[in-house]
C-alpha positions in Angstrom: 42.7 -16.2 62.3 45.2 -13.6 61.1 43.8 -11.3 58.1 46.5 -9.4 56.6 48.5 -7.8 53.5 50.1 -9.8 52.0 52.0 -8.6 48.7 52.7 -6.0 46.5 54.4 -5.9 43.0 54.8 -4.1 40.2 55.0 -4.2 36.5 55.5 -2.3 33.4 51.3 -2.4 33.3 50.2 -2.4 36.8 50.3 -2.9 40.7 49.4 -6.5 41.7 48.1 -6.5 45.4 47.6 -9.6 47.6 45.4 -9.5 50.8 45.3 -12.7 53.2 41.9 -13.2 54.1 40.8 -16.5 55.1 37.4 -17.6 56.5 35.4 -14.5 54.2 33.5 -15.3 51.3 33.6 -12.8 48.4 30.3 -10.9 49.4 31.5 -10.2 53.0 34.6 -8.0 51.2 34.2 -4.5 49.7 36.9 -2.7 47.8 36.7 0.5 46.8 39.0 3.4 45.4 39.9 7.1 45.4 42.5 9.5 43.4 44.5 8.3 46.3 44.0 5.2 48.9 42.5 1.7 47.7 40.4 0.5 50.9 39.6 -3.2 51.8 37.3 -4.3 54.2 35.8 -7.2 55.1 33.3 -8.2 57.7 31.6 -11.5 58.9 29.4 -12.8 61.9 33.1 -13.1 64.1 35.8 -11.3 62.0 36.1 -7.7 61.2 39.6 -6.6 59.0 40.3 -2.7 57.1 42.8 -1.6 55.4 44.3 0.8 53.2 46.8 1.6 50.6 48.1 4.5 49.1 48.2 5.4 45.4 50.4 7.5 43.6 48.6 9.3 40.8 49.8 6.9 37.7 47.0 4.7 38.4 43.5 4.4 36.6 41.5 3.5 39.2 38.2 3.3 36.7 40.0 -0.5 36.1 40.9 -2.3 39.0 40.2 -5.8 39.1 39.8 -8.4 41.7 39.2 -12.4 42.7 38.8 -14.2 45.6 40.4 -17.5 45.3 42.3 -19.8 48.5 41.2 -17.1 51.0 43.6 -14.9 48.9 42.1 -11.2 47.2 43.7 -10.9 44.5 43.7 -6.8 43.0 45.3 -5.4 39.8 45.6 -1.9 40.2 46.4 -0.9 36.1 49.1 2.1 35.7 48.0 5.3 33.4 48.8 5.4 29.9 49.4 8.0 28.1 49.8 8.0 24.4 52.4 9.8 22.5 51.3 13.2 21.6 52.7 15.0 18.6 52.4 18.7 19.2 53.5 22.0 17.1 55.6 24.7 18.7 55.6 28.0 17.7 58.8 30.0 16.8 59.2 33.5 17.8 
């Protein structure tokens, strides 16, 4: 079997990331996430796959979400935002 990624896209909202992964169930797969890469790994009794992708620092990792479904990982990697900010400047 070939494990692989699969996908990436992007939206106004967030990065959607597909991962091929056939033959794991959802407890032999760890994700995990720094300022900067988003790992996958995933490990049974005859497959080992790793992987990693690399953020850019408009993303809040604190909400990433994920599913298992088809032998496909679906991750949602939300963008940052930043609320309008009304600020008063000074004259000299």
């Amino acid at each position: 079997m070939r494990y692989y990624f699969s996908e990436i896209k992007a939206n106004d909202s967030a990065y959607e990331i597909q991962f091929i992964v056939p033959g794991f169930k959802k407890n032999e797969i760890t994700l995990s996430a720094t300022p900067s890469y988003l790992y996958v790994a995933a490990r049974n009794k005859t497959n080992l796959y790793s992987d990693k992708i690399k953020l850019n620092s408009s993303v809040d990792i604190e909400n990433i979400t994920s599913k298992l479904e088809d032998g496909i990982l679906y991750i949602t990697v939300p963008k940052k935002t930043q609320e309008a900010k009304s600020l008063s400047i000074e004259i000299k």
